[in-house]
C-alpha positions in Angstrom: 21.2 -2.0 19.5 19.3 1.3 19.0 21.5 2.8 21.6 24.7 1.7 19.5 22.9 2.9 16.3 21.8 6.5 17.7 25.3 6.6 19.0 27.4 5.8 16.0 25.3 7.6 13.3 24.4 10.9 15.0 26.8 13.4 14.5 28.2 16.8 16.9 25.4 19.3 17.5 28.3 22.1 16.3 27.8 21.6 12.6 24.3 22.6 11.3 21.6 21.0 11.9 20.1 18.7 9.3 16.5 18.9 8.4 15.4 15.3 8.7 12.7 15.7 10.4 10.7 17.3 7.2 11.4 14.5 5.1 9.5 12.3 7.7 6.3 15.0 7.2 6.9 14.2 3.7 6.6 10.4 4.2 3.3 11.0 6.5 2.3 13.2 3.9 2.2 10.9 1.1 0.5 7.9 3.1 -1.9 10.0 4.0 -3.0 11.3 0.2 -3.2 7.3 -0.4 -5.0 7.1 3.2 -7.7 9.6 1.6 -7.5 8.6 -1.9 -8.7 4.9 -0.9 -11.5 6.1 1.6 -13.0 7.9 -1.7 -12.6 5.2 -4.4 -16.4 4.5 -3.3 -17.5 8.1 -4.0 -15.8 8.6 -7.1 -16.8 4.9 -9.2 -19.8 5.0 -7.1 -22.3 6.5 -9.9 -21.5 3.9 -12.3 -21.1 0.9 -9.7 -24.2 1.8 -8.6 -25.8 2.1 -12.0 -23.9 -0.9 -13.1 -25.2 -3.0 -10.1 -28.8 -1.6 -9.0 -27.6 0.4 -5.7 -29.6 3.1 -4.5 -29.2 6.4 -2.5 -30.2 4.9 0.5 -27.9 2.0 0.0 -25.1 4.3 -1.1 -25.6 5.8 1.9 -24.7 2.7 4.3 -22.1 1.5 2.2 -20.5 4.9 2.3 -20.9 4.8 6.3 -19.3 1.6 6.3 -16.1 2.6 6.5 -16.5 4.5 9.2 -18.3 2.1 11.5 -15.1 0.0 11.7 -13.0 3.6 11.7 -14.2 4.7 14.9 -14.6 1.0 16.3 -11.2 0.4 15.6 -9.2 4.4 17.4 -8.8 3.1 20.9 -7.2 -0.3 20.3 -5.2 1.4 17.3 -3.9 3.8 19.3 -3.2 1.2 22.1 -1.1 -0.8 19.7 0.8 1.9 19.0 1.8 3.0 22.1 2.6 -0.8 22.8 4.4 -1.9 19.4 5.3 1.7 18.2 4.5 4.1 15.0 6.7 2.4 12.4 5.2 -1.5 12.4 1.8 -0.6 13.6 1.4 1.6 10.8 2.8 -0.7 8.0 0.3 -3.3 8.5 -2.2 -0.5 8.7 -1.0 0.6 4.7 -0.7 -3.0 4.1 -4.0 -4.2 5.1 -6.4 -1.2 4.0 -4.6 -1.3 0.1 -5.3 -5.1 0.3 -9.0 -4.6 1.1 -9.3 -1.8 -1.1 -7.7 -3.8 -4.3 -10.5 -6.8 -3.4 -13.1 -4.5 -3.6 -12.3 -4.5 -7.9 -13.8 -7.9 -8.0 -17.3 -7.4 -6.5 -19.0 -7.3 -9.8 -18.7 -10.9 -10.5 -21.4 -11.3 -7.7 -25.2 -11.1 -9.7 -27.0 -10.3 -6.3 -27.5 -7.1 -5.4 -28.1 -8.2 -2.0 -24.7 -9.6 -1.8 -22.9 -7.3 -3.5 -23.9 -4.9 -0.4 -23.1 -7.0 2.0 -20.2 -7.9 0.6 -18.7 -4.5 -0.2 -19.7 -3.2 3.3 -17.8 -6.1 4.9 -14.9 -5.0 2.6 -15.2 -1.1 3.5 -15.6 -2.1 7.3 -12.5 -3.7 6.8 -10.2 -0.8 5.1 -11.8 1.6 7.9 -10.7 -0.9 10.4 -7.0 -1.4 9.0 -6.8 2.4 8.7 -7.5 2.8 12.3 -4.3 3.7 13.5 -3.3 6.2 10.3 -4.4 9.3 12.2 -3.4 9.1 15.8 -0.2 7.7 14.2 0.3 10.7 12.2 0.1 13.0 15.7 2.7 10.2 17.4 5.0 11.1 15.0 4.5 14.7 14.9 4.5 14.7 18.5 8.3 13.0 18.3 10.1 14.7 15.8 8.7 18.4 15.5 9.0 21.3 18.7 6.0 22.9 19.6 7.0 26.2 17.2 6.7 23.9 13.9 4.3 21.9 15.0 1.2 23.5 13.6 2.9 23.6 10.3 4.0 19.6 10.3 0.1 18.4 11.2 -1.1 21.0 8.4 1.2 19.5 5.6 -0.1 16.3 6.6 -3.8 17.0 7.5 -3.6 18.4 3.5 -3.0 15.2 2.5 -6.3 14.8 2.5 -7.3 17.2 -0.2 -4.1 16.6 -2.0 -5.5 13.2 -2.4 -8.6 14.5 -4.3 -6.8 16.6 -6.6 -4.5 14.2 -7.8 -6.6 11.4 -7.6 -9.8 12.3 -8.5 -9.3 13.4 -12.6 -7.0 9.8 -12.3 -9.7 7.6 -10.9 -12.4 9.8 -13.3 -10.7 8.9 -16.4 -10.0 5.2 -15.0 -13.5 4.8 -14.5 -14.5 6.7 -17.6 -11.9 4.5 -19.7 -11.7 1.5 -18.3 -14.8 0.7 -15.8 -15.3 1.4 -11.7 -13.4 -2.0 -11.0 -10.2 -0.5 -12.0 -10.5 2.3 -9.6 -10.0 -0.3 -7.0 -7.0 -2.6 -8.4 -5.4 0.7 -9.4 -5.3 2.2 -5.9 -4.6 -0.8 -4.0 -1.5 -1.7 -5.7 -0.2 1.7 -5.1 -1.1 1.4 -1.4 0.9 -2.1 -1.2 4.0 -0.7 -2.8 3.8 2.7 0.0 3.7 0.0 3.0 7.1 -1.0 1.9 8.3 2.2 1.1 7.7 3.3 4.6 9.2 0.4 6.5 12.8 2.0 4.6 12.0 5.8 5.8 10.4 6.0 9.4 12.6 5.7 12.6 12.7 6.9 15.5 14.3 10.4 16.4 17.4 9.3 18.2 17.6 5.8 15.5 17.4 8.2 12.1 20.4 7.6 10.3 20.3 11.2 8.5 20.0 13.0 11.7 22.8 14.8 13.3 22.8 16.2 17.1 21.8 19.7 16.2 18.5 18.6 14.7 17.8 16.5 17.6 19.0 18.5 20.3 17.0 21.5 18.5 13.4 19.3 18.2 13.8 18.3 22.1 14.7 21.5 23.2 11.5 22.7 21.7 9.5 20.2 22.9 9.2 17.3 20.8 8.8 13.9 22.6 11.8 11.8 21.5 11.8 9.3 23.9 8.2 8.3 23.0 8.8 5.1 21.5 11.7 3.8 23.3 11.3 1.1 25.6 11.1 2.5 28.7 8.3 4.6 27.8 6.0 2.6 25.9 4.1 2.4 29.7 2.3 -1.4 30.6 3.5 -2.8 27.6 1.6 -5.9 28.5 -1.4 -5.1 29.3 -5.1 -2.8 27.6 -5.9 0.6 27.5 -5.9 2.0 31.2 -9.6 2.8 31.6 -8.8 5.4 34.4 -6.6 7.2 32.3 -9.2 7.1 29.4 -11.7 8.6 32.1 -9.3 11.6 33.2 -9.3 12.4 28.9 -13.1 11.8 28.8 -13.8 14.5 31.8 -11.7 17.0 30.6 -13.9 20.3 29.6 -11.0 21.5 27.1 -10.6 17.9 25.2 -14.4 17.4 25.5 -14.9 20.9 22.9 -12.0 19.6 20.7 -14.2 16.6 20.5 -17.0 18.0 19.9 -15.7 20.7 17.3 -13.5 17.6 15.3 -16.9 15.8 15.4 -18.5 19.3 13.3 -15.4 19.8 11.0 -15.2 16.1 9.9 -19.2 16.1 9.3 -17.6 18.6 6.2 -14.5 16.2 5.4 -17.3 13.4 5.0 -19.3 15.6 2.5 -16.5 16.1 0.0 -15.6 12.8 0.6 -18.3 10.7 0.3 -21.7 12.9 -1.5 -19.6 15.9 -3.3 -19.2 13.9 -6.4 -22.7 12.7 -6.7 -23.9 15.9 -6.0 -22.1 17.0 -9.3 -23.3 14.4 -11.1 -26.9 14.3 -9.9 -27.9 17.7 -9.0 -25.5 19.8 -11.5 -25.7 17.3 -14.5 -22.0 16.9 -15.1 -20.5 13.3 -16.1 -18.3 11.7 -13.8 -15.0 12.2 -16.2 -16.1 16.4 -15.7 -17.5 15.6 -11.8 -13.7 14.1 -11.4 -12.1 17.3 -12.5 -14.7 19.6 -10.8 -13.9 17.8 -7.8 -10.3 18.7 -7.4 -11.1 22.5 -7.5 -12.1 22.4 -4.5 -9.6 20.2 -3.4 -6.9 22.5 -4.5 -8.3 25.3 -2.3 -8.3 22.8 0.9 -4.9 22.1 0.3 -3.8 25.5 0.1 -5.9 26.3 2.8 -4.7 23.3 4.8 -0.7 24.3 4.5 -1.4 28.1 5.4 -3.7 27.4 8.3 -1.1 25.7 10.3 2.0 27.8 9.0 0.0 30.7 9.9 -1.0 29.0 13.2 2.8 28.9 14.1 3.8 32.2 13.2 1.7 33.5 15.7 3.4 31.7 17.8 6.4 33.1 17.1 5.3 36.2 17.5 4.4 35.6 21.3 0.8 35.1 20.5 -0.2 32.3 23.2 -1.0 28.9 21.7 -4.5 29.0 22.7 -5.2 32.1 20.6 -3.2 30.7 17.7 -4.4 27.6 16.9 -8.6 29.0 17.8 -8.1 32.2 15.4 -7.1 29.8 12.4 -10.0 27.1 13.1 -12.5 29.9 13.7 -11.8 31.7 10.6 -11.4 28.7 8.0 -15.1 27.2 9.6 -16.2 30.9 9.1 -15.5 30.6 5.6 -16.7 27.0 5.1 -20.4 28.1 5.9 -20.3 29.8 2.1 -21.2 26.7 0.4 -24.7 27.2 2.0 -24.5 29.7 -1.0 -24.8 26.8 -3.5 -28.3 26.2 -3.0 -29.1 29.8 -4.1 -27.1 30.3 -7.5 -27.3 28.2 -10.7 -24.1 29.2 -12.7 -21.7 26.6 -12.6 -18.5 28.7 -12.2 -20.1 30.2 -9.4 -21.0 27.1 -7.6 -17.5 25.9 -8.0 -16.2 28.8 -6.6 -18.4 28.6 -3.2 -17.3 24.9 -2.7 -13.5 26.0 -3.1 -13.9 28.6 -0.7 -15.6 26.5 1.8 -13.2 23.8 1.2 -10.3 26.6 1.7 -11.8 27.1 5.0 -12.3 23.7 5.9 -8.5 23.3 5.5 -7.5 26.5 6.5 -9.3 25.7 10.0 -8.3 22.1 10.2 -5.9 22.0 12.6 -7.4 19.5 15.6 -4.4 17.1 15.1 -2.1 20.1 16.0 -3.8 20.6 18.6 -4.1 16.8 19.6 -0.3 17.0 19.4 -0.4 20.2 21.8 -2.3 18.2 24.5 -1.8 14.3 24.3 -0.1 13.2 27.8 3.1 11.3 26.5 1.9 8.2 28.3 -1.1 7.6 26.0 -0.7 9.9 22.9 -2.0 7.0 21.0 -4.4 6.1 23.0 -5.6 10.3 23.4 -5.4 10.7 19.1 -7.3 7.4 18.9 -10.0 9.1 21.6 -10.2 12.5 19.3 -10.4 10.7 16.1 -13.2 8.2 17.5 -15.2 11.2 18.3 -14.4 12.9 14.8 -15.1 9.9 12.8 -18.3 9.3 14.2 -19.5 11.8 11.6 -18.3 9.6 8.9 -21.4 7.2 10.1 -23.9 9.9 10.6 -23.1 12.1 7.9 -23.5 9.4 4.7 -26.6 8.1 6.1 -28.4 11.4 7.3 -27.3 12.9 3.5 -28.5 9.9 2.0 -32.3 9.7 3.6 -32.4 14.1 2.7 -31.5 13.5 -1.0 -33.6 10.3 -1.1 -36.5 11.5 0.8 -36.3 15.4 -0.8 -34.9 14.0 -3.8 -32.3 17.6 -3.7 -29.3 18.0 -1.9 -30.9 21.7 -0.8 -31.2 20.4 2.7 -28.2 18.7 2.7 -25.8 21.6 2.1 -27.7 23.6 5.4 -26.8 20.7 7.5 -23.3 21.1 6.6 -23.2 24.3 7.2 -25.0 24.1 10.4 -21.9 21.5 11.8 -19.2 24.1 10.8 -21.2 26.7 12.8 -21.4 23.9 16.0 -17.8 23.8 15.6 -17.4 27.8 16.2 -19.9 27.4 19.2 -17.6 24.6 20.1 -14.2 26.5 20.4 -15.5 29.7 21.9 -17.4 28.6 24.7 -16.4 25.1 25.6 -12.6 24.9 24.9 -10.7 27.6 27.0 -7.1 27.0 27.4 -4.8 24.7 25.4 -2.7 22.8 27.2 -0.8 19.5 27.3 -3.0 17.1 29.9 -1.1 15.5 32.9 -3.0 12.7 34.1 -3.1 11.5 37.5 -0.9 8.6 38.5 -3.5 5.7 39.3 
C-alpha cells in the first residue's frame, strides 16, 4: 500500500524540488520545545510547590533526578521499538504518554503527606522520563531519513534548539501561571498542550518515499546526499521479532570514536541539566528575584542558546561545504560553544545583576552553539540500529540528568551557595573539550560486523 502511495503521489524529479523535508524539522522542532518545556515544569513551580508542601533542597534534588532515572533506563528499549515499529507510532505514544503524566502531576497537592507527595511525584516524573525515552534518538531517526549529510548539521541544530526555545517561551508563561494562578496549573496547562501535539503529529510525519507533499527531486536530492530513506520500510527494520542484538551493542560500546562522543554528551548535558533543573532556583535563592522576574530572567539565557543552537549547526555545515572534512566541522563548533560556556564560572565573582545575566547568556550561547552530538549521532549511527545507537548516546548523556540534580542539591544544601556548584559545571564543559580532542579522532558512520 505504501508502494502504491509513494508511487501515485510523488511527482517527476524534472520540476523543482519541493522542500518537504524542512517542514518535518519544523514538526520535530515543535515536539521537542513541548519535550523540554515539560521536563522543566518541576524547576520552574518548584519554589512555590516546595514552599507550599514542605520540600527541601535535598529533596528537590531527587525529585529533580527522577526524571532522568527512568530517561536513561528507558534509551535502549526506546530505540529498539523504534527500529522495530518505526518513528511515527513510537513517538506518538511517547507525546501521548509523557503530557498525560505531566497533566497528573497538577493534582498532587491534594495529598497532606509530605512523604507521599515525594513518592508520589517521583513515581510521576519517572514516568514522563520513561514515556520520553524515545523523543531523542527518534529525533536523529528522522533526521537521519529525510536530510543529506550537507544539511544535516543544520536539521539536528533547529531541533536540538528546541530545547532552549522551550524556556523562552515557556518560562515567563508558566512564571506568570504560577504567579497568577498557583504551581498546579503549570502542570494541567502543559499537559493539555502536549496531548493535543500527539495528534497533531500522527497527521504530519511519514516516511520519505510515503510523504504526500514530496516530489521526486526532493527525494532523489536527500538520497543522493546521503539520507537513509529506506530506514523504516519493511525490509529494513532488521529482526523485527526479536531484542536488541547484544553483539551489535558491544561493537558500539568498544568503539574509541563513539566512546568520546559518549563521554563529551555526558559533560554537555551535565550544563543542559543546570538550566534545566537548578537555574531558576538559583535566581530566586541566591540572586533574590521572585519567580514571576526568575521566569523572565530565565529566558535570556535561553534566547542566547537558541541562537547559539541554530548557528552552531548552520555553521557546522557550511564548512562542509566548503570542503572542510566533517571531523573538523562538527569538533570546531563543539569546542568553541563549550569554550564559551565555561564564562558562567564568572558568576560567582560579580554581583550586578545585568552582568550576571549576561555571563549565563553567553554560556548558554555556547552550550547551544556547541551542541551538536545528535548531528553527529546522525553522522555515525549504522542504519541497522540507528535507534538503538541514539538510544546508546542519549543513555550515556542523560546519565547526568541523575548526577547533576542530586550532586547540585547536596553543594547548595551542604554550602548553603551555589559558588561550588557553578565550578562543577564548568569543570564538565572543560571534560567535554578533553573529550573531543583526545579521545574522539575521526567521524565516521560505524559498520558493524555481521554476527
Amino acid at each position: 500500500m505504501a508502494v502504491l502511495k509513494s508511487e501515485r503521489q510523488i511527482t517527476p524529479a524534472t520540476g523543482k524540488k519541493t522542500k518537504t523535508r524542512w517542514l518535518i524539522v519544523l514538526m520535530i522542532f515543535i515536539v521537542t520545545v513541548i519535550n523540554y518545556a515539560d521536563r522543566a515544569t518541576l524547576s520552574i513551580a518548584g519554589p512555590a510547590l516546595s514552599s507550599d508542601l514542605g520540600i527541601n533542597s535535598v529533596m528537590m534534588g531527587y525529585l529533580f533526578s527522577a526524571f532522568a532515572w527512568s530517561y536513561v533506563l528507558g534509551q535502549i528499549p526506546g530505540g529498539w521499538l523504534l527500529d522495530k515499529f518505526g518513528s511515527k507510532r513510537v513517538y506518538f505514544w511517547s507525546i501521548f504518554l509523557w503530557s498525560l503524566f505531566t497533566l497528573v502531576q497538577g493534582l498532587i497537592g491534594s495529598f497532606q503527606s509530605v512523604t507521599t507527595v515525594v513518592i508520589i511525584l517521583f513515581a510521576l516524573r519517572f514516568f514522563v522520563g520513561l514515556a520520553e525515552s524515545p523523543s531523542f534518538p527518534a529525533n536523529s531517526r528522522i533526521v537521519a531519513a529525510w536530510f543529506p549529510s550537507a544539511e544535516r548539521g543544520t536539521a539536528a541544530a533547529i531541533f536540538n534548539s528546541g530545547q532552549y526555545f522551550a524556556t523562552v517561551l515557556f518560562a515567563p508563561i508558566m512564571g506568570y501561571i504560577t504567579f497568577t494562578f498557583g504551581w498546579e496549573y503549570v502542570f494541567f496547562f502543559m499537559g493539555a498542550i502536549g496531548i493535543i501535539v500527539a495528534f497533531v503529529w500522527l497527521k504530519t510525519i511519514y516516511n520519505p518515499k510515503d510523504h504526500p507533499k514530496i516530489n521526486q527531486a526532493e527525494l532523489d536530492y536527500i538520497k543522493e546526499g546521503g539520507a537513509l530513506v529506506d530506514m523504516d520500510t519493511a525490509a529494513n527494520q532488521v529482526e523485527k521479532k526479536q531484542g536488541p542484538n547484544w553483539q551489535y551493542i558491544k561493537q558500539l560500546l568498544s568503539n574509541k570514536m563513539l566512546l568520546g562522543v559518549y563521554l563529551g554528551q555526558y559533560c554537555i548535558t551535565t550544563l543542559t541539566y543546570f538550566f534545566l533543573t537548578w537555574f531558576p532556583v538559583y535566581l530566586v535563592d541566591q540572586r533574590g528575584m521572585n519567580i514571576l522576574e526568575a521566569g523572565l530572567v530565565a529566558s535570556l539565557p535561553a534566547i542566547c542558546g537558541f541562537i547559539g543552537g541554530i548557528l552552531g549547526g548552520t555553521f557546522s555545515d557550511f564548512l562542509l561545504k566548503k570542503g572542510v572534512s566533517i571531523t573538523a566541522a562538527r569538533k570546531i563548533p563543539i569546542i568553541t560553544g563549550l569554550l564559551l560556556s565555561m564564562s558562567l564560572v564568572i558568576a560567582n565573582y560579580v554581583t550586578t545583576e545585568w552582568v550576571v545575566v549576561f555571563v549565563m547568556s553567553l554560556a548558554f550561547f555556547g552550550k547551544g552553539f556547541g551542541s551538536l552530538g545528535w548531528a553527529v549521532v546522525a553522522d555515525t549511527s549504522p542504519k541497522e540500529m540507528s535507534g538503538v545507537s541514539g538510544g546508546l548516546f542519549n543513555t550515556f548523556g542523560n546519565v547526568a540528568g541523575i548526577t547533576t540534580p542530586i550532586i547540585i542539591g547536596y553543594i547548595v544544601g551542604t554550602t548553603g551557595s551555589f559558588n561550588m556548584a557553578l565550578l562543577f559545571v564548568g569543570a564538565s564543559a572543560l571534560v567535554a573539550i578533553l573529550s573531543y580532542l583526545f579521545l574522539v579522532g575521526e567521524i565516521k558512520r560505524v559498520e558493524l560486523k555481521k554476527v
